[in-house]
PDB file of N, CA, C, O and CB in Angstrom:
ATOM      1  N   UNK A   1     -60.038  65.556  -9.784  1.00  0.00           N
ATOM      2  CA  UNK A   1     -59.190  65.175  -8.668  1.00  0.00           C
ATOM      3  C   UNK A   1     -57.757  64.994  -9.170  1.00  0.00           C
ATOM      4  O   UNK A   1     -57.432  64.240 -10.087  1.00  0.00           O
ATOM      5  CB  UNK A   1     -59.713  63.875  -7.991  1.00  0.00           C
ATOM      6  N   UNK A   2     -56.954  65.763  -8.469  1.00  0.00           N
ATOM      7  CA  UNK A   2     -55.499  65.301  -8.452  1.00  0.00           C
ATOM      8  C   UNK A   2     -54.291  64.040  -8.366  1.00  0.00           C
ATOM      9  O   UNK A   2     -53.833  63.771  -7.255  1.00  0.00           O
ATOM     10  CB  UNK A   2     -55.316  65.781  -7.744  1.00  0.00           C
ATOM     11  N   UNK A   3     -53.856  63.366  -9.461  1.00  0.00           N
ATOM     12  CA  UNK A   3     -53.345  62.365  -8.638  1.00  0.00           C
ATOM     13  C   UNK A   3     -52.782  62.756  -7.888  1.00  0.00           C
ATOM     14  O   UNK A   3     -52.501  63.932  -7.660  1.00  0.00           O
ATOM     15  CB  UNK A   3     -52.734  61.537  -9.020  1.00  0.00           C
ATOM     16  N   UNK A   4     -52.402  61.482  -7.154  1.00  0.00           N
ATOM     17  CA  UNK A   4     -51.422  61.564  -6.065  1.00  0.00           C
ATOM     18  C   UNK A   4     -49.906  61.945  -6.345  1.00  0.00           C
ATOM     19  O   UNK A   4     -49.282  62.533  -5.462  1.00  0.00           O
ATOM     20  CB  UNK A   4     -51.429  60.284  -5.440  1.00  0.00           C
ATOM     21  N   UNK A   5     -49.261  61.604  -7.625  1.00  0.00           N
ATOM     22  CA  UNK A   5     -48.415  60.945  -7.913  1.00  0.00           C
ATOM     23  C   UNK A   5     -47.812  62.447  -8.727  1.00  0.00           C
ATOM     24  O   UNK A   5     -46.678  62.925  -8.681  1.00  0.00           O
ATOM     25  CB  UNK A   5     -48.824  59.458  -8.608  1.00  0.00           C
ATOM     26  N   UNK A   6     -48.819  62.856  -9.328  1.00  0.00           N
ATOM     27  CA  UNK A   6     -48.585  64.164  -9.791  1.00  0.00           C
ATOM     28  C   UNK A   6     -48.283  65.246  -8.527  1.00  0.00           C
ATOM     29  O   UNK A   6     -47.252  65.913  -8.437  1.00  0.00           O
ATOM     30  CB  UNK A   6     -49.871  64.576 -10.655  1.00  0.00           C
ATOM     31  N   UNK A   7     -49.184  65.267  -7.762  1.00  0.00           N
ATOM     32  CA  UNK A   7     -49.039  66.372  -6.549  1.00  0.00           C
ATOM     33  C   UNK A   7     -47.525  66.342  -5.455  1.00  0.00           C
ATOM     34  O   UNK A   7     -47.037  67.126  -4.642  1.00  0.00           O
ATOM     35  CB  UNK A   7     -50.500  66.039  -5.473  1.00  0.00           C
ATOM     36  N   UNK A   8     -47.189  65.059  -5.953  1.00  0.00           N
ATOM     37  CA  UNK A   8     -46.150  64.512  -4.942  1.00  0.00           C
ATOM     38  C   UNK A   8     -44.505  64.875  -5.965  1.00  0.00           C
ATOM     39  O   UNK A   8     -43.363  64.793  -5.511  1.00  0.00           O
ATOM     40  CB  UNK A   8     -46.563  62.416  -4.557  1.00  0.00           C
ATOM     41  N   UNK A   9     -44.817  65.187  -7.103  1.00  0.00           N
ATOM     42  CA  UNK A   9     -44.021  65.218  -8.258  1.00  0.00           C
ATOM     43  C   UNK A   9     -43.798  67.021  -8.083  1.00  0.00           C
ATOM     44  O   UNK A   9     -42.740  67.621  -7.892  1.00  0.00           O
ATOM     45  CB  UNK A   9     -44.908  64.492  -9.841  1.00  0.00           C
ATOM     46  N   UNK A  10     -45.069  67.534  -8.215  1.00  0.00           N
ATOM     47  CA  UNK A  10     -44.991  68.824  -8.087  1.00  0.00           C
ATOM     48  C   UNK A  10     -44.598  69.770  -6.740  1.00  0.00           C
ATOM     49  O   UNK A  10     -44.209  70.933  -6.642  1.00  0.00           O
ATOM     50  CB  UNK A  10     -46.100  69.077  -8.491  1.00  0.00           C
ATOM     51  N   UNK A  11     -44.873  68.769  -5.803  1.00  0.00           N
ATOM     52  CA  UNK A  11     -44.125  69.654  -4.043  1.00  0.00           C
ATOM     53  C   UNK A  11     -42.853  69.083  -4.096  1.00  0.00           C
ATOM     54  O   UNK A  11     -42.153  69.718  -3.308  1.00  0.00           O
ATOM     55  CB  UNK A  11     -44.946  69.137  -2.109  1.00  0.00           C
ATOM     56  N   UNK A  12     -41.931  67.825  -4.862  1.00  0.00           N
ATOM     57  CA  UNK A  12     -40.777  67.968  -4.809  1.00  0.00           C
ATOM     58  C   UNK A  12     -40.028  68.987  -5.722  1.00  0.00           C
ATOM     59  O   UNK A  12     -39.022  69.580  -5.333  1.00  0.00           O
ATOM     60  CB  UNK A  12     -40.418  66.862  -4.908  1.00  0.00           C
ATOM     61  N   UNK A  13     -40.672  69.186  -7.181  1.00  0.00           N
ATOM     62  CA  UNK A  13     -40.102  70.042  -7.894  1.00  0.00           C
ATOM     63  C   UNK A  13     -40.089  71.561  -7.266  1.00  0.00           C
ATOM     64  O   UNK A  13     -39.158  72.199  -7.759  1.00  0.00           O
ATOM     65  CB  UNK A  13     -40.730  69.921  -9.137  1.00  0.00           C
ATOM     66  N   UNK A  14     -40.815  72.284  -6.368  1.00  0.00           N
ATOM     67  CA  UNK A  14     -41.070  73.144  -5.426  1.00  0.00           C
ATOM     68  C   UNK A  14     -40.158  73.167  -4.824  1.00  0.00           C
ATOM     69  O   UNK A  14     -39.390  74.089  -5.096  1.00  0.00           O
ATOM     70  CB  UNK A  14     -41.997  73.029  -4.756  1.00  0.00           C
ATOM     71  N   UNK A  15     -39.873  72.511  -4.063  1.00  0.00           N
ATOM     72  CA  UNK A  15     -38.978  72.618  -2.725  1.00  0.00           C
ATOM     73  C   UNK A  15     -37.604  72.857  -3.291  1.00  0.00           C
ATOM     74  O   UNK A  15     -36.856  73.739  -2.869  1.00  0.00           O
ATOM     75  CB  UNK A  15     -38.990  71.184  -1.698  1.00  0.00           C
ATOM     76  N   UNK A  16     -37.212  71.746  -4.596  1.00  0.00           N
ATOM     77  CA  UNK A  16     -36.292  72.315  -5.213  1.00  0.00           C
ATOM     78  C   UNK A  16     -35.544  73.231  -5.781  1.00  0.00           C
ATOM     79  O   UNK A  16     -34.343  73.486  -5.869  1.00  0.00           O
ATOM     80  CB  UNK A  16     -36.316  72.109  -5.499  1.00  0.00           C
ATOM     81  N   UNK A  17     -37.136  73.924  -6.361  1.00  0.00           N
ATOM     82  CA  UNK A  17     -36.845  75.493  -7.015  1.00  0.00           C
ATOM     83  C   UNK A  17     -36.667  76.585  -6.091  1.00  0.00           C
ATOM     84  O   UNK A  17     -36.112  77.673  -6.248  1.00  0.00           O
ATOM     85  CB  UNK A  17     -38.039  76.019  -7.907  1.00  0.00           C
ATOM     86  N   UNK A  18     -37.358  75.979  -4.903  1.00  0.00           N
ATOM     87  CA  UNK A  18     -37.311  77.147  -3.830  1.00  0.00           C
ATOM     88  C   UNK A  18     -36.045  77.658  -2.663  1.00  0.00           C
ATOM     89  O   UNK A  18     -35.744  78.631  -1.972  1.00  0.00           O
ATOM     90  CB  UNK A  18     -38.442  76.775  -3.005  1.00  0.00           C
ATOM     91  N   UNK A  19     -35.446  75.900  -3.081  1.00  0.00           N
ATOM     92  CA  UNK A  19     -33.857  76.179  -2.372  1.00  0.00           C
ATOM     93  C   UNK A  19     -32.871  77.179  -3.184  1.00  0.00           C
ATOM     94  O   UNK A  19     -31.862  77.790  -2.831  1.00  0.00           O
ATOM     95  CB  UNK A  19     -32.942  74.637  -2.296  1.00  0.00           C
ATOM     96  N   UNK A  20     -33.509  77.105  -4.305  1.00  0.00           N
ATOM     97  CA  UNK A  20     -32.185  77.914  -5.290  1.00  0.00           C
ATOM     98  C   UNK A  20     -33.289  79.482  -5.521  1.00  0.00           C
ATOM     99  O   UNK A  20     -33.045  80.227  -6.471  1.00  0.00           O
ATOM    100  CB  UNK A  20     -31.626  76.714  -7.455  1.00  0.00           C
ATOM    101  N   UNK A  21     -34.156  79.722  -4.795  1.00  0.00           N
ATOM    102  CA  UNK A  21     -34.887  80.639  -5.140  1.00  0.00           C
ATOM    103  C   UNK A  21     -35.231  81.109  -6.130  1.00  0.00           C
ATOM    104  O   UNK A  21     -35.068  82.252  -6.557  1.00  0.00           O
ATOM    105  CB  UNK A  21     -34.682  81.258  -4.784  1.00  0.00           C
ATOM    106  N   UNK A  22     -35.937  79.897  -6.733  1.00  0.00           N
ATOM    107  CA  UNK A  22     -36.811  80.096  -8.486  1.00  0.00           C
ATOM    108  C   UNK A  22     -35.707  80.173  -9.699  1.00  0.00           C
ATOM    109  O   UNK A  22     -36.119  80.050 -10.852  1.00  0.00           O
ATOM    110  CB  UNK A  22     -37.842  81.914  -8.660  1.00  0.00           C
ATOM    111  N   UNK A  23     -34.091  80.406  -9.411  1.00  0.00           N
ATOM    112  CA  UNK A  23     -33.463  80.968 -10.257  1.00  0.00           C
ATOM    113  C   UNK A  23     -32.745  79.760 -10.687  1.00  0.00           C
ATOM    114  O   UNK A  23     -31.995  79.137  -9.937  1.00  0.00           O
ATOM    115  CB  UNK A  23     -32.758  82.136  -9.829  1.00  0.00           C
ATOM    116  N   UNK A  24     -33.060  79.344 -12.272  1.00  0.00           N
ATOM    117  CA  UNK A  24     -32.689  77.947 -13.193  1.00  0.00           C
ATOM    118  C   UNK A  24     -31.024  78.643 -13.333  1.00  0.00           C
ATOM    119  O   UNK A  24     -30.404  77.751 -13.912  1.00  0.00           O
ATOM    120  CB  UNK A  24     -33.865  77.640 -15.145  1.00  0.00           C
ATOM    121  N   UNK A  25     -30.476  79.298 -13.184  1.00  0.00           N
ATOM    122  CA  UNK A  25     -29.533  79.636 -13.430  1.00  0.00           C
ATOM    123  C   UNK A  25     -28.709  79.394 -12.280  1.00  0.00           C
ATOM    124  O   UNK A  25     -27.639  78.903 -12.641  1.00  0.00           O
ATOM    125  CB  UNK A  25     -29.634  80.708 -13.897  1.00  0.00           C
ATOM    126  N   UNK A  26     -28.778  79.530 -11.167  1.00  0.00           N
ATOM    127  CA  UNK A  26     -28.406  78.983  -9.679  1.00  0.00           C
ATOM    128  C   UNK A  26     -28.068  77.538 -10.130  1.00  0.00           C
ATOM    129  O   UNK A  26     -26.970  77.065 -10.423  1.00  0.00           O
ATOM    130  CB  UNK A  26     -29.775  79.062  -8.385  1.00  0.00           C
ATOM    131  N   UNK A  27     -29.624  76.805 -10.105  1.00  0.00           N
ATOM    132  CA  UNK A  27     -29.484  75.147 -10.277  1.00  0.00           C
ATOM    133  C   UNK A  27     -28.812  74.704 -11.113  1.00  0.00           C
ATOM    134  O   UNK A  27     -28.183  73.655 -10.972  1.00  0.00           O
ATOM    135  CB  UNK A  27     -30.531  74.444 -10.535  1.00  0.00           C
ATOM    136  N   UNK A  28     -28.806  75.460 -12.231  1.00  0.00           N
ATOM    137  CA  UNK A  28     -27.844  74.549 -13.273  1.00  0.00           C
ATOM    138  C   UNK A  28     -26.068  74.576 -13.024  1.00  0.00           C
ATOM    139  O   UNK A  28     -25.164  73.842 -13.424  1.00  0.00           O
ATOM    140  CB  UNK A  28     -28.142  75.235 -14.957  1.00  0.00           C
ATOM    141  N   UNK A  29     -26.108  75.843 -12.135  1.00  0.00           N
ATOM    142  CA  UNK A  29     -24.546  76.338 -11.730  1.00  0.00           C
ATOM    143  C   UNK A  29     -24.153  75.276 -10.840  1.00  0.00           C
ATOM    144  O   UNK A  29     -23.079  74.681 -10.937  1.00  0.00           O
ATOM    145  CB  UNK A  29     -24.379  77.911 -10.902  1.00  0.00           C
ATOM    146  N   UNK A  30     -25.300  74.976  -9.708  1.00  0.00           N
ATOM    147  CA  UNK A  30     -24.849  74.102  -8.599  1.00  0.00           C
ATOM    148  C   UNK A  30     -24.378  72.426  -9.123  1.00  0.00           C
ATOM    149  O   UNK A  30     -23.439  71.688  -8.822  1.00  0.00           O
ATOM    150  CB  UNK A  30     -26.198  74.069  -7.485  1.00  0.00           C
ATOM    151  N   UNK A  31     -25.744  72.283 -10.189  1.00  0.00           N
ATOM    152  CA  UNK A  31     -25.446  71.068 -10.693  1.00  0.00           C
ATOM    153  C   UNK A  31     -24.494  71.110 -11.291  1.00  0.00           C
ATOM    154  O   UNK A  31     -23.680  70.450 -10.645  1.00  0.00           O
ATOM    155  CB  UNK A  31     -26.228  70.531 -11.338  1.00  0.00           C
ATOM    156  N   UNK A  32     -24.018  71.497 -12.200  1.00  0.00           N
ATOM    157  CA  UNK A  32     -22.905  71.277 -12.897  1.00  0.00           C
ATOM    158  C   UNK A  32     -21.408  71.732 -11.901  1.00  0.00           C
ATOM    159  O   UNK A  32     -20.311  71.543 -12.427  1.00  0.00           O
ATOM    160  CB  UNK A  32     -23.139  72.161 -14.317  1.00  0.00           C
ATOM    161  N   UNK A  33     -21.441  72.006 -11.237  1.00  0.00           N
ATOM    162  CA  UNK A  33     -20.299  71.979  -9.891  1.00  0.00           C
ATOM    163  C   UNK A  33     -20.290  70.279  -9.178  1.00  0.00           C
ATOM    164  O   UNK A  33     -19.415  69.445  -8.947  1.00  0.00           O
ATOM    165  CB  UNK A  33     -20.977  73.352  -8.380  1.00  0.00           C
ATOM    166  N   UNK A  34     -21.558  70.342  -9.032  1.00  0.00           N
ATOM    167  CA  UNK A  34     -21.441  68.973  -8.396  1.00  0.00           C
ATOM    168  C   UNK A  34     -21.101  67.440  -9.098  1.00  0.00           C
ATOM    169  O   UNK A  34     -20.670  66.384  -8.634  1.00  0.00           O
ATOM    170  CB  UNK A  34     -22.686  68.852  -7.822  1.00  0.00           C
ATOM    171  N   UNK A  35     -21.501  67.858 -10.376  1.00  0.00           N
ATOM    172  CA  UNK A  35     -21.070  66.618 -12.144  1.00  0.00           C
ATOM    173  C   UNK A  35     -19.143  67.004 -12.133  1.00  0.00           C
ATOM    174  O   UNK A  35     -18.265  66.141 -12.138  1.00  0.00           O
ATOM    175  CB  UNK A  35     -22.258  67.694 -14.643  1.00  0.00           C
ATOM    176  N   UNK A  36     -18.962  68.246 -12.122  1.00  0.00           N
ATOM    177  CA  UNK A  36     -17.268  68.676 -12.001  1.00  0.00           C
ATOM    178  C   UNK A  36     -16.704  67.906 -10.850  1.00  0.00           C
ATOM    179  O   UNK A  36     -15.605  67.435 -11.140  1.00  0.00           O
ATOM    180  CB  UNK A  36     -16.954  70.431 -11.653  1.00  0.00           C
ATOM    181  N   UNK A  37     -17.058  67.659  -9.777  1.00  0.00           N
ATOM    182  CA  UNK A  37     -16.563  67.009  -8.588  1.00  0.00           C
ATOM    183  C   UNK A  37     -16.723  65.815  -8.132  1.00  0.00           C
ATOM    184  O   UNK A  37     -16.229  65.311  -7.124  1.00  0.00           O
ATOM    185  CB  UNK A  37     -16.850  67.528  -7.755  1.00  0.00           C
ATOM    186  N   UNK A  38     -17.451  65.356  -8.924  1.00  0.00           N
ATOM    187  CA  UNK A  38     -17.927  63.723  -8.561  1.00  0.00           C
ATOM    188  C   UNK A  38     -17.252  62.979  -9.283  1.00  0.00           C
ATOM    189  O   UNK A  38     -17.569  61.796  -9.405  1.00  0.00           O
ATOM    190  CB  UNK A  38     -19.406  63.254  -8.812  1.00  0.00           C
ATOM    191  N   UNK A  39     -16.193  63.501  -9.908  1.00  0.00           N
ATOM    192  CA  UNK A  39     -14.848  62.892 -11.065  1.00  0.00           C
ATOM    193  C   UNK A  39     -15.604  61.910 -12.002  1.00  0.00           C
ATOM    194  O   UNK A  39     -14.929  61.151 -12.697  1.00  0.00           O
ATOM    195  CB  UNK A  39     -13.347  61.832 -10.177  1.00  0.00           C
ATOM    196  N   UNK A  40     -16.912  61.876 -12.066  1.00  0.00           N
ATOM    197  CA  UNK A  40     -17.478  60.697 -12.753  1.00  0.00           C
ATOM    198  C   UNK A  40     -17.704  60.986 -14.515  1.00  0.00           C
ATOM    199  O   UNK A  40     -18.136  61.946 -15.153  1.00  0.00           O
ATOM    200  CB  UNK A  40     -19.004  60.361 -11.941  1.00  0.00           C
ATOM    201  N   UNK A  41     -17.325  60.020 -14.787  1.00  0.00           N
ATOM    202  CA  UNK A  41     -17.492  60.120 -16.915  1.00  0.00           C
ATOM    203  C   UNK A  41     -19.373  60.404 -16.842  1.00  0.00           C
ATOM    204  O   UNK A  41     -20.406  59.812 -16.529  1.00  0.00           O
ATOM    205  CB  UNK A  41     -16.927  57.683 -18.245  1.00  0.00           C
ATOM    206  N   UNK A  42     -18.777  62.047 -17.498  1.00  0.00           N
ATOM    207  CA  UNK A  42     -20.499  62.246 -18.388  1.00  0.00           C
ATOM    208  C   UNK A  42     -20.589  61.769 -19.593  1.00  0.00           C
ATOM    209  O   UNK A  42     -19.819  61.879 -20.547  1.00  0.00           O
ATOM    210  CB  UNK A  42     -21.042  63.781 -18.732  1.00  0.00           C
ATOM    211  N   UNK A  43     -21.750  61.139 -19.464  1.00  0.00           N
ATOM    212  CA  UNK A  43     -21.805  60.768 -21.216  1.00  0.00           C
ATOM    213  C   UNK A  43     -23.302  61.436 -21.633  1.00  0.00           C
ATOM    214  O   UNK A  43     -24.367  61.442 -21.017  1.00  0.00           O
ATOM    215  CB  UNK A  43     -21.799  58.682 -21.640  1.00  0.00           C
ATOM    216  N   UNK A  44     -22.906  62.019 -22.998  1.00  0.00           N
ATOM    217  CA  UNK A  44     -23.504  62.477 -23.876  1.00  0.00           C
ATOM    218  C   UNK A  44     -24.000  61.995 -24.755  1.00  0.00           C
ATOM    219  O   UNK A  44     -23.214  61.742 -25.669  1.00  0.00           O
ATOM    220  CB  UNK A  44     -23.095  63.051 -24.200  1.00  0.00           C
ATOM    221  N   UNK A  45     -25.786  61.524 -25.052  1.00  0.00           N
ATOM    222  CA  UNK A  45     -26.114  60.456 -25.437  1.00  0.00           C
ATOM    223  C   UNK A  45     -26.987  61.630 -26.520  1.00  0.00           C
ATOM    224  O   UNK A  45     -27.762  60.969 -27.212  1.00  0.00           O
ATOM    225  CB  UNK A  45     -26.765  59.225 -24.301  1.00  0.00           C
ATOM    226  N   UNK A  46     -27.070  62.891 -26.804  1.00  0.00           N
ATOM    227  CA  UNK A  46     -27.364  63.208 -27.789  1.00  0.00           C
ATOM    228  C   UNK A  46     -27.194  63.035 -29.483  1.00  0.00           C
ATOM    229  O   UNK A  46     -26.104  63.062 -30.055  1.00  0.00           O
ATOM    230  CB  UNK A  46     -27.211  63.871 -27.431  1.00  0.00           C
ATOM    231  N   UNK A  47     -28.318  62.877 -30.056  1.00  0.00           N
ATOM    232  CA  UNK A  47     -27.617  62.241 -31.266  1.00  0.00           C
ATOM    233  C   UNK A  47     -27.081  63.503 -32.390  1.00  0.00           C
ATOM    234  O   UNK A  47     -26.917  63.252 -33.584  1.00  0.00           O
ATOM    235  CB  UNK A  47     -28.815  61.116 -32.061  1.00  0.00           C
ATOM    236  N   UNK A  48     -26.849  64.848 -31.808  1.00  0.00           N
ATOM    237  CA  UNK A  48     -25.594  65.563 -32.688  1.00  0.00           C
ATOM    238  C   UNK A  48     -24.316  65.007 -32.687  1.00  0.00           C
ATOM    239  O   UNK A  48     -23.531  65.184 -33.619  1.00  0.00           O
ATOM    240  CB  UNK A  48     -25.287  66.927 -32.249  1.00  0.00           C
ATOM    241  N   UNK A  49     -24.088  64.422 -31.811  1.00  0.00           N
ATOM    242  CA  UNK A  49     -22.738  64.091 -31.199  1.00  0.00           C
ATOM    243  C   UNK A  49     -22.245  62.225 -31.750  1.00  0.00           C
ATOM    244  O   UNK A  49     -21.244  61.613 -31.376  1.00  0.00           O
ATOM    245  CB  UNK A  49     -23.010  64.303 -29.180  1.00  0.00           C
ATOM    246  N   UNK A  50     -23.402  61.697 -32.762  1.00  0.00           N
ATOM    247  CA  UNK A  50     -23.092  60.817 -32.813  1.00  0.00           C
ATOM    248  C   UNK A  50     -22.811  60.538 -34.110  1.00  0.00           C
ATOM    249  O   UNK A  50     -23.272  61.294 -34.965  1.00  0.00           O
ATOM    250  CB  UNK A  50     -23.724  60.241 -32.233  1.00  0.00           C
ATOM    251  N   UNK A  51     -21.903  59.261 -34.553  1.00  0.00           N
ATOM    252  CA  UNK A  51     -21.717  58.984 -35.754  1.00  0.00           C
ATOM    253  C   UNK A  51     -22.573  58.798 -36.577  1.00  0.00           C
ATOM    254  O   UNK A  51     -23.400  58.120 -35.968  1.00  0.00           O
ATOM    255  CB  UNK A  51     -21.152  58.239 -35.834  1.00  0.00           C
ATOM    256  N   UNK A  52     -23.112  59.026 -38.062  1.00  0.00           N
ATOM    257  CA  UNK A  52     -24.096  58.742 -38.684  1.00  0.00           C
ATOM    258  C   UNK A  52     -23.740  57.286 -39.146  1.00  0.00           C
ATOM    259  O   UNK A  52     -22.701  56.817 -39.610  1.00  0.00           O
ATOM    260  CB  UNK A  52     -24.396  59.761 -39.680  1.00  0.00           C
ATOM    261  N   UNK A  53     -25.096  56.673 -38.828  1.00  0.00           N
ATOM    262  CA  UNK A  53     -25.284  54.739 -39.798  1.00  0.00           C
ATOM    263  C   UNK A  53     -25.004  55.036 -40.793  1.00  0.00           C
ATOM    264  O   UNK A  53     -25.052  56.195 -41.204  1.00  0.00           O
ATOM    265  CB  UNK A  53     -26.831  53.748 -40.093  1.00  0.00           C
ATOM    266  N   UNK A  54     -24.541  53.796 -41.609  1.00  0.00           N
ATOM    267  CA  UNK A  54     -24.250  53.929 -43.239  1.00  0.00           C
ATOM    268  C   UNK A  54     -25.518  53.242 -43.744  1.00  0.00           C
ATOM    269  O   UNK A  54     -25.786  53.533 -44.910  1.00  0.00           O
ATOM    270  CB  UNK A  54     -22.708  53.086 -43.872  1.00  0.00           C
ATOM    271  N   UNK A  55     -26.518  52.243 -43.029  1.00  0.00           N
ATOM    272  CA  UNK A  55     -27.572  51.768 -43.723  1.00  0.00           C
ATOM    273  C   UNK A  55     -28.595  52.157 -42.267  1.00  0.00           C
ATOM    274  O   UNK A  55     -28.277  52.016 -41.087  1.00  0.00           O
ATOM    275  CB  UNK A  55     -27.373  49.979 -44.383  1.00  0.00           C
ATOM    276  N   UNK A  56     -29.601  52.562 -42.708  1.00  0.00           N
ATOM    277  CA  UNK A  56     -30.967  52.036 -41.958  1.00  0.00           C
ATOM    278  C   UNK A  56     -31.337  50.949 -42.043  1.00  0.00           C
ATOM    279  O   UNK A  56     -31.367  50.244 -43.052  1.00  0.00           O
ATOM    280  CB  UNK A  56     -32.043  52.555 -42.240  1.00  0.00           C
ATOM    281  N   UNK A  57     -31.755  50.627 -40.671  1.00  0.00           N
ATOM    282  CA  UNK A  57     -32.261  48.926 -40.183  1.00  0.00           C
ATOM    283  C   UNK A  57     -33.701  49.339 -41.270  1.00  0.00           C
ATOM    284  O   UNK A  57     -34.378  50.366 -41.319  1.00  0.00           O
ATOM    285  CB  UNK A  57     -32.729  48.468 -37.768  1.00  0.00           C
ATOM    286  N   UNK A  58     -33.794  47.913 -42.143  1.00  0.00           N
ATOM    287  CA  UNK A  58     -34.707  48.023 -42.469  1.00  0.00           C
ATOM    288  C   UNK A  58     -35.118  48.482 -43.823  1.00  0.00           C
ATOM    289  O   UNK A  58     -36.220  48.388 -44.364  1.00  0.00           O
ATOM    290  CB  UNK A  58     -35.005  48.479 -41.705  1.00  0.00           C
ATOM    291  N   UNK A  59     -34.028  48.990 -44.250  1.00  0.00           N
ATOM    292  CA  UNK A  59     -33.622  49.296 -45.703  1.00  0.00           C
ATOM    293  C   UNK A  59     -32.425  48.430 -46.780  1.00  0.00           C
ATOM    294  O   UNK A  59     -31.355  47.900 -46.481  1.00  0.00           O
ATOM    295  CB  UNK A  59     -33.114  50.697 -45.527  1.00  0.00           C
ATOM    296  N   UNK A  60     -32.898  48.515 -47.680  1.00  0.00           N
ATOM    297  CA  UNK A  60     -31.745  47.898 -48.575  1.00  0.00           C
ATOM    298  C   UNK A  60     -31.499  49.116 -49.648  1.00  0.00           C
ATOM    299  O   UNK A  60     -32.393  49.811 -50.132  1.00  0.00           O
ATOM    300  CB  UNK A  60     -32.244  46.296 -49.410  1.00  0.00           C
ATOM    301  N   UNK A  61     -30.320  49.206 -49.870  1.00  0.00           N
ATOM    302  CA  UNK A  61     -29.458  50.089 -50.937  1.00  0.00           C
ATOM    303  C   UNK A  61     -30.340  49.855 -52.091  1.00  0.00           C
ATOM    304  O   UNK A  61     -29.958  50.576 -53.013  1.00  0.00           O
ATOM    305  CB  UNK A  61     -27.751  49.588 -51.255  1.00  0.00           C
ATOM    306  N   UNK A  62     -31.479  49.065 -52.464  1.00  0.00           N
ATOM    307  CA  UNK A  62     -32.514  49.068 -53.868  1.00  0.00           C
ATOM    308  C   UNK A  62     -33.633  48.993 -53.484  1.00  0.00           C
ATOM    309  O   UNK A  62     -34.483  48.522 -54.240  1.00  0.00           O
ATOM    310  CB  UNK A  62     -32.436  47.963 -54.921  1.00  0.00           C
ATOM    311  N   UNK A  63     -33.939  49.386 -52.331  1.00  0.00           N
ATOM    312  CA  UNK A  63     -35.614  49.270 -51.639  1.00  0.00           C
ATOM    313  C   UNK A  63     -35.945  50.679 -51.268  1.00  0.00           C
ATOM    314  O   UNK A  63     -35.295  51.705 -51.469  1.00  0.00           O
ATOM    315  CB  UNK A  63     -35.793  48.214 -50.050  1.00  0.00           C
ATOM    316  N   UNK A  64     -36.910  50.533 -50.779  1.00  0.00           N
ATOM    317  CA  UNK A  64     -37.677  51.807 -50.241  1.00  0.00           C
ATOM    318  C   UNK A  64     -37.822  51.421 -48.621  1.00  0.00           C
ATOM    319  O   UNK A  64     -37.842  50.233 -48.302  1.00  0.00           O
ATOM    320  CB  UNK A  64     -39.357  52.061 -51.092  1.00  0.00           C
ATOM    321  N   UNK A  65     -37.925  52.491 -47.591  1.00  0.00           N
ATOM    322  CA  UNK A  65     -37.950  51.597 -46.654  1.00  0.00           C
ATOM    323  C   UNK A  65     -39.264  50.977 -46.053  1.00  0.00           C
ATOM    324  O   UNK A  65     -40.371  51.510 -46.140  1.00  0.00           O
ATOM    325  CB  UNK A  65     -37.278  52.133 -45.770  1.00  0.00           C
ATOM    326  N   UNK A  66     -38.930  49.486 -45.278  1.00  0.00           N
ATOM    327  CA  UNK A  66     -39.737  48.990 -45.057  1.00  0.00           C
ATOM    328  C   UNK A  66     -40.676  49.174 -43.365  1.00  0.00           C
ATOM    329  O   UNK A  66     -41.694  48.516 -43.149  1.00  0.00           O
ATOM    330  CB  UNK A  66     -39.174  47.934 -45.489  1.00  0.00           C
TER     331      UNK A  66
END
């Protein structure tokens, strides 16, 4: 048996794909038009983009970590 919760997950992701007619390339165009116009700060929480720690939590400069 199906959850509910899943089936209800999967006819919204549907309806979605089906407005842009299956094509991820549409949606990502529209979305990112609509992130351009909403003047709002994107933030980029990927960690390429982030400074490297100088210590790991949890380590000491003469330990191994714990």
């Amino acid at each position: 048996m199906e959850d509910q919760l899943i089936k209800e997950i999967r006819t919204i992701k549907d309806r979605l794909a089906s407005k842009y007619n299956y094509d991820l390339r549409a949606m990502y165009s529209d979305i990112a038009q609509k992130q351009r116009a909403s003047n709002r700060k994107i933030v980029n929480l990927s960690s390429k983009n982030r400074e490297p720690t100088q210590q790991r939590v949890g380590w000491d400069e003469e330990q191994t970590p714990t």
